[in-house]
N, C-alpha and C positions, 0 to 999 in steps of 0.2 A: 504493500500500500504506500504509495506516496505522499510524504510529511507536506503541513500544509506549508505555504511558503511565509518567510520571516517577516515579522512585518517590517514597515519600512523604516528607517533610524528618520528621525527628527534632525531637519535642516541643521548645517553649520550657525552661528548665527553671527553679524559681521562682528570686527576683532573690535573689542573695546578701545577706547580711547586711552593713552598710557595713564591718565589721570585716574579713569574710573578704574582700569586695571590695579594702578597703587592701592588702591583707598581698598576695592576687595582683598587685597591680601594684609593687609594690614591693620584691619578694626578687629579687637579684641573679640571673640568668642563671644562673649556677654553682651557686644553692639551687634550681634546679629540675628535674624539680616536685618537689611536694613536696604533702602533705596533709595539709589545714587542715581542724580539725575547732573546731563552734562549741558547747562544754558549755555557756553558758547556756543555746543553743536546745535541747539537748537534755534540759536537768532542766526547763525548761518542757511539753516535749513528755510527759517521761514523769512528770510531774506530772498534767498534763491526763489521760495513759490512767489512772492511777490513781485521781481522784478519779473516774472513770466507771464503775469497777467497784462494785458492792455488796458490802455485809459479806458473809461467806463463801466471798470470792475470793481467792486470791494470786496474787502476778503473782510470776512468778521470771525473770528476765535469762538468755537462751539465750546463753552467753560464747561459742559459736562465731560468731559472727554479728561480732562486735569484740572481741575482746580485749586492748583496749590498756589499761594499767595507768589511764591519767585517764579511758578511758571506763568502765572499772567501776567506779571513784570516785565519777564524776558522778552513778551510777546509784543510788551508795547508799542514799538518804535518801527514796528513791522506788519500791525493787523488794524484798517480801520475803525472797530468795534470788538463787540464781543455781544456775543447768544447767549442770554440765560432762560432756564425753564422754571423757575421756582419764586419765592420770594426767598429762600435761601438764600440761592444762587445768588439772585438778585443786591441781597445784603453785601453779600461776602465780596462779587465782585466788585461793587461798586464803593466799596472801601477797600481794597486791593489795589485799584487802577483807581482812584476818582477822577472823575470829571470826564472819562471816556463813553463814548457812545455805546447806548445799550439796546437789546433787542428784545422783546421779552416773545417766549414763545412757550410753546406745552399745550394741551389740553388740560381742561381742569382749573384752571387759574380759576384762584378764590377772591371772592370783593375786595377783601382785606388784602391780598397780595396786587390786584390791581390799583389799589387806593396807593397803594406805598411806590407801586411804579411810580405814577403821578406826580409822587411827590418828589423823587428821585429824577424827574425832568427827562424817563425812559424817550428813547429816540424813536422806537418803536413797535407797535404791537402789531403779533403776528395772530390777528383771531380765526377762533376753531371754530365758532359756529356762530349762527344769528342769534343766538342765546347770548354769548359773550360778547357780543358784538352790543346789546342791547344793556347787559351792564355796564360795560364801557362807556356809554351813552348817558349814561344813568350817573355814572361817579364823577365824569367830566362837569356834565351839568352842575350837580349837587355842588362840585371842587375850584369851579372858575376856570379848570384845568384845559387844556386841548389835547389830541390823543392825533398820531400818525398811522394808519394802517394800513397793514397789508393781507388782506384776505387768504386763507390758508384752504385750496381744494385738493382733495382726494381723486385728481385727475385719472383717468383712465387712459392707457396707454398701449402700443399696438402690441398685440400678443409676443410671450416670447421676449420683450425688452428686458423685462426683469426678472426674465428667468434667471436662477444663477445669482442671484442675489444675494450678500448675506444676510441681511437683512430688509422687506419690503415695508415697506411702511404708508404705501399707498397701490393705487390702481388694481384692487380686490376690497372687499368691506374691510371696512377698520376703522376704530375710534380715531383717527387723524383726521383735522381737513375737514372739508362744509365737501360735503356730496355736490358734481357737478350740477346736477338739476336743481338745486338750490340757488344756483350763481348769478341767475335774473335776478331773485327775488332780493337776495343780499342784497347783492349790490345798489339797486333801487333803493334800499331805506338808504345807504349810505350814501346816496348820491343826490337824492330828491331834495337836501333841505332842509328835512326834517330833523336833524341831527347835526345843526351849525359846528357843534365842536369838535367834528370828528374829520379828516382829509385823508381820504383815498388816496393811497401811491401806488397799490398795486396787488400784485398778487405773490404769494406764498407757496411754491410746491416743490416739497422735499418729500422724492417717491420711495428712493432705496438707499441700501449702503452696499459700500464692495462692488462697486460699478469700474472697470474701466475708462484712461480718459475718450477712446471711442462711444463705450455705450454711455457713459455720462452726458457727452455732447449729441449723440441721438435722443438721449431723453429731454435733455435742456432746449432741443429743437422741436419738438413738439408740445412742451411747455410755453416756451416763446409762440408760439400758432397760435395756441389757444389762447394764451391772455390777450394777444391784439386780437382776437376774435372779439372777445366776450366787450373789452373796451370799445371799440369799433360798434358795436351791435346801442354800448350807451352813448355815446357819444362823448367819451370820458376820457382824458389823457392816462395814459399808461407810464407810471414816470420810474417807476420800478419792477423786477423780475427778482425773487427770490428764489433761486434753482436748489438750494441747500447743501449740502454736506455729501459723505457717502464713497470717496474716493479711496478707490482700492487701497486694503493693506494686506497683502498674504504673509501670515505667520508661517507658513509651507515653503514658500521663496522669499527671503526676508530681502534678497538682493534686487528683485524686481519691484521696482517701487515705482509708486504711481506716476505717468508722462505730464510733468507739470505743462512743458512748452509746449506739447502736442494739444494740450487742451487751453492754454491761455490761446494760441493762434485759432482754434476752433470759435473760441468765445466771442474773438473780436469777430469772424465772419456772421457767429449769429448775430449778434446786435447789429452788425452793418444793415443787414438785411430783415432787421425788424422794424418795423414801422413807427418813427419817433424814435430810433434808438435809444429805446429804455437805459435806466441803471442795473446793470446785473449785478446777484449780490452774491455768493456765494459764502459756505460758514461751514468751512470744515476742522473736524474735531482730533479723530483720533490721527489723519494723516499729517499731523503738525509736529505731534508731541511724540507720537510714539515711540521714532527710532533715540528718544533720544533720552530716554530711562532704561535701568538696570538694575535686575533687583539679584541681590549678595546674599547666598547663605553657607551654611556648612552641612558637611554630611554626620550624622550624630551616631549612626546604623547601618549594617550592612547586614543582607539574607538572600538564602537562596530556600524557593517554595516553590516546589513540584515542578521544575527546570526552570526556573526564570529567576533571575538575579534583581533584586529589589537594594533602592538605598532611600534611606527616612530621613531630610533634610528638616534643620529647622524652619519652621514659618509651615508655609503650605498656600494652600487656595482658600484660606478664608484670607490672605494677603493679595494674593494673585490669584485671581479668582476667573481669568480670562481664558484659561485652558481647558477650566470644567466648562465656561458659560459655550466657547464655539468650538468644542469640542476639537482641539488641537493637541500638539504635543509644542511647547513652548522651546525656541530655540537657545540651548545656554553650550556655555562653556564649561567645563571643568579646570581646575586649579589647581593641580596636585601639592599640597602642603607638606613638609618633608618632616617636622618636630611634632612629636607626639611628648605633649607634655604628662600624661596623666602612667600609675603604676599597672594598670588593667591590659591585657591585649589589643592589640590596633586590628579590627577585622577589616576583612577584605574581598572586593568582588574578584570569580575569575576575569578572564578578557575579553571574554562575552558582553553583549551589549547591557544594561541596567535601566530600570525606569525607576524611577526619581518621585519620590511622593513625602507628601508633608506631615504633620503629625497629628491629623485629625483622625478621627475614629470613623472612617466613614472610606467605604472602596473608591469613593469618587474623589478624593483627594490624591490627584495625580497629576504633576506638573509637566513631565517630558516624558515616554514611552522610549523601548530601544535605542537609548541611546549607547555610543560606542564610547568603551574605557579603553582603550590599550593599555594595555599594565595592570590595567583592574583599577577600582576604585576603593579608597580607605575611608572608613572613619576620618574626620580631621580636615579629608579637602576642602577646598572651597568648589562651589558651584556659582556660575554667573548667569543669571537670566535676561537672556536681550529684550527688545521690545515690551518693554515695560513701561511704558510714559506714558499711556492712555488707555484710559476702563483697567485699572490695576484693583489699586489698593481703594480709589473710589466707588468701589464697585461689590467688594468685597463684604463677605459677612465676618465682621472683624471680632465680634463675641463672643463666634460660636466656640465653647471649650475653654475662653477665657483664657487663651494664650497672651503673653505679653506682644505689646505691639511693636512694629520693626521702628527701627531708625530713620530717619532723611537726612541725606547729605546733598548740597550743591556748587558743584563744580563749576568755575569759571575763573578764564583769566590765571590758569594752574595755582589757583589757589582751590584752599574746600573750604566750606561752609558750613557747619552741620545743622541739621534743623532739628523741630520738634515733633512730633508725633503728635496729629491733629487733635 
């Protein structure tokens, strides 16, 4: 009978930065892990997607994706805005960055988290229904206030585009977005007069995520269709396009990252060819941040059960919580550490590949699959986890078992920083 075949080892992941490499070798056992995030790499990075966009873009910072106070810092001087979904959010960014442009967006926005926008002089609200549409309506009045909007549709899209998606977030039922057949009616209360405080700028449709920058720019092009449809049909200027987020990140091929130039050139041709060349806005999250975290721990265990070689790192997935949620194997490095301080034996994997799990009590706490030791793996290594900057540790169920929490450190300028654990 023929053995099934091995599964596959989990990507290389690319070679740390020698800063982030120092700082993993080097924090005492008791700071770990801990996650080491590199800001020069990432205002290069989001330097690089900006100069790739064309005039009549803005790029706004999706804060759920990281919201650590230095990484919206780092972003300042590189992202016109920033997206928040919460009054959380909303809080936090706008005392992180103050005085920068905000977007508020989510389903669900509560009166009270609208009231606070208001007061916060939010730049923009992205409404989900004529419900909220109609609070809005309501708090502006009652507040003296005026409110910018951009209408958010659950647009419907030609079959097949979003296949392949990692995430769809429109064009099938879904709590997102005012249902197209809705978008008469909307838009008429918004536009008749009845509602002095409120200004139409546009439309809002963020369909999917894990998009290529081709199938991005085929969905952004039929986005742009329909809003000068729906404008055009009132007689309304169209002065903005909110295409959203969504831009490919394979944790699979960590080297193949998303065609920023191929899709800024895309973007100036659609606005060319949209009627009134709209404001495009785009507000991507996790493709900003992510190559440019790294999360640091040690190996505490070593085992071998019924042929597969297992290592129990400190931390786990209630830390990193992105390998249980997209079902991945998280690309890391290993770090062979040569001193074993302690008087007990140093266990050890064969040279067989090992999967890498945390300390939770639960089989789904599993950060990399088959990955390859040569040498074997000891107790005592270090392990380095790439692509950690976005949907990590904010994402995480960080209670569960009541493990202690990891460290933050921030690297820039080869100096470090170290932070506090939120």
């Amino acid at each position: 009978m023929t053995p099934p075949p091995a599964p596959p080892s989990p990507p290389a992941p690319p070679l740390p930065p020698p800063g982030v490499h120092r700082l993993a070798r080097s924090l005492e056992s008791g700071a770990l892990p801990a996650y080491l995030y590199d800001l020069d790499a990432l205002r290069e990075h989001a330097r690089a997607v900006r100069a790739a966009l064309p005039d009549g873009v803005e790029l706004y910072y999706a804060a759920k994706a990281n919201p650590e106070p230095e990484i919206l810092t780092a972003l300042l001087d590189h992202v016109d805005g920033y997206e928040v979904s919460s009054g959380g959010e909303l809080a936090h960014v706008a005392h992180a960055v103050p005085g920068r442009p905000l977007a508020f967006s989510g389903p669900g926005k509560t009166p009270d988290e609208i009231a606070s926008a208001l007061r916060l002089g939010v730049a923009r609200f992205h409404v989900e229904s004529a419900h909220e549409l109609a609070v809005l309506a309501a708090l502006t009045a009652r507040t003296g206030t005026r409110a910018q909007v951009l209408l958010r549709f659950n647009l419907a899209v030609e079959d097949g585009l979003l296949h392949g998606s990692a995430l769809a977030m429109g064009g099938r039922p879904a709590p997102f977005g005012i249902d197209p057949a809705e978008a008469d009616a909307v838009l008429r209360t918004l536009t008749d007069g009845s509602r002095p405080r409120l200004e139409f700028l546009g439309v809002h449709a963020h369909l999917a995520s894990g998009l290529t920058a081709e199938r991005q720019l085929t969905v952004a092009a039929s986005v742009l269709r329909w809003s000068a449809a729906l404008a055009a049909r009132h007689g309304v200027e169209l002065r903005e396009v909110n295409i959203g987020g969504g831009m490919a990140v394979d944790y699979a091929r960590p080297d193949e990252t998303f065609d920023w130039r191929a899709y800024g050139r895309g973007l100036a041709r659609l606005r060319e060819d949209c009627p009134g060349r709209p404001l495009l806005r785009i507000e991507p999250g996790r493709a900003l941040t992510v190559y440019s975290g790294w999360y640091a721990t040690e190996v505490l265990d070593v085992k071998h059960s019924h042929g597969e070689d297992f290592a129990v790192v400190r931390g786990g997935t209630h830390h990193l919580r992105t390998p249980a949620t997209k079902g991945h194997d998280q690309p890391c490095a290993v770090l062979p550490v040569a001193d074993w301080p302690h008087p007990w034996p140093r266990p050890k994997t064969a040279d067989g590949p090992v999967t890498l799990v945390g300390q939770l009590c639960t089989p789904k706490d599993v950060l990399a699959r088959s990955v390859p030791v040569p040498g074997g793996l000891r107790a005592g290594d270090r392990v380095l986890f790439a692509m950690a900057g976005a949907y990590a540790w904010n994402i995480s169920h960080h209670d569960f078992l009541m493990h202690p929490r990891p460290g933050f450190h921030f690297l820039s300028d080869r100096t470090t920083r170290p932070g506090g654990a939120p």
